[in-house]
C-alpha positions as CSV (number, residue, x, y, z in Angstrom):
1,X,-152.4,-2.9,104.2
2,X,-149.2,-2.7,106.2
3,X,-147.7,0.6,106.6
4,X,-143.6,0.8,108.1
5,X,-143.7,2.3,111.4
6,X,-140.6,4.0,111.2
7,X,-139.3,5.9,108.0
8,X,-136.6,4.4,105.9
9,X,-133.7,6.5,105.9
10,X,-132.1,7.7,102.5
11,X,-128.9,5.8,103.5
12,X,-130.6,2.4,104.0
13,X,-133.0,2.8,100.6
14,X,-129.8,3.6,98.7
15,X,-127.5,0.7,99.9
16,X,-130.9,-2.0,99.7
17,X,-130.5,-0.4,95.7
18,X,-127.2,-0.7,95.3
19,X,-128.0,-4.2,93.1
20,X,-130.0,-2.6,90.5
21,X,-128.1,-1.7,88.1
22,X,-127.6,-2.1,84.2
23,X,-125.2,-4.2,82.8
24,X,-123.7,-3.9,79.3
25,X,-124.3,-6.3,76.8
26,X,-121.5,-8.8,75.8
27,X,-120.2,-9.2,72.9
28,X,-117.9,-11.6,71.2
29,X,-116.1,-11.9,67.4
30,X,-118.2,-14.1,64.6
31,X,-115.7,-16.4,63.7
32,X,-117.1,-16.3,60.2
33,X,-116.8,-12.4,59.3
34,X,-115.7,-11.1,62.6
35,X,-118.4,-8.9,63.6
36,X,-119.0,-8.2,66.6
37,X,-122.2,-10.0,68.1
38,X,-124.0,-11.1,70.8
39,X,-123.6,-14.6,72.3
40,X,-125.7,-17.4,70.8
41,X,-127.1,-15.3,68.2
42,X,-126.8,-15.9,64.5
43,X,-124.4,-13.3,63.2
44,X,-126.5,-10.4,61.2
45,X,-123.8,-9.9,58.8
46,X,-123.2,-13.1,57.4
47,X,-126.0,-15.4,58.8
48,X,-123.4,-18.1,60.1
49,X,-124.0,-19.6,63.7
50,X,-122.0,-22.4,64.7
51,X,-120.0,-23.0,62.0
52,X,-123.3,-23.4,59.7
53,X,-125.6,-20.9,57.3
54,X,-128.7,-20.6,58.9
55,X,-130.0,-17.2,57.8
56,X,-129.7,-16.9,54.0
57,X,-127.7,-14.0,53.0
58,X,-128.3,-12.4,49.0
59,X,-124.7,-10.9,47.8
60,X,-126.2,-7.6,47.8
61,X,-126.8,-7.3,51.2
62,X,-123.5,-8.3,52.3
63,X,-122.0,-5.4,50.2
């Protein structure tokens, strides 16, 4: 099993870490109802993705 010879200062593990870090979704407008969703997702408020219905939606759940 390898073992490092020397240890690995806080400076250098911090700055190798640097990268790991969350990013917030995006979000964009449906351009149906204009909620805000993620990209290439059908839109849970309507059920419209590109331009079509593809989730059917009952009137009650909409209001």
């Amino acid at each position: 099993m390898a073992v490092p010879f020397r240890k690995v200062s806080k400076t250098s593990g911090r700055m190798r870490r640097t990268h790991y870090k969350l990013e917030a979704t995006s979000t964009v407008k449906c351009p149906n109802c204009g909620a805000a969703i993620k990209a290439h997702r059908a839109c849970k408020e309507c059920g419209y993705y590109n331009g079509k219905e593809v989730v059917k939606k009952s009137e009650k759940e909409t209001k």
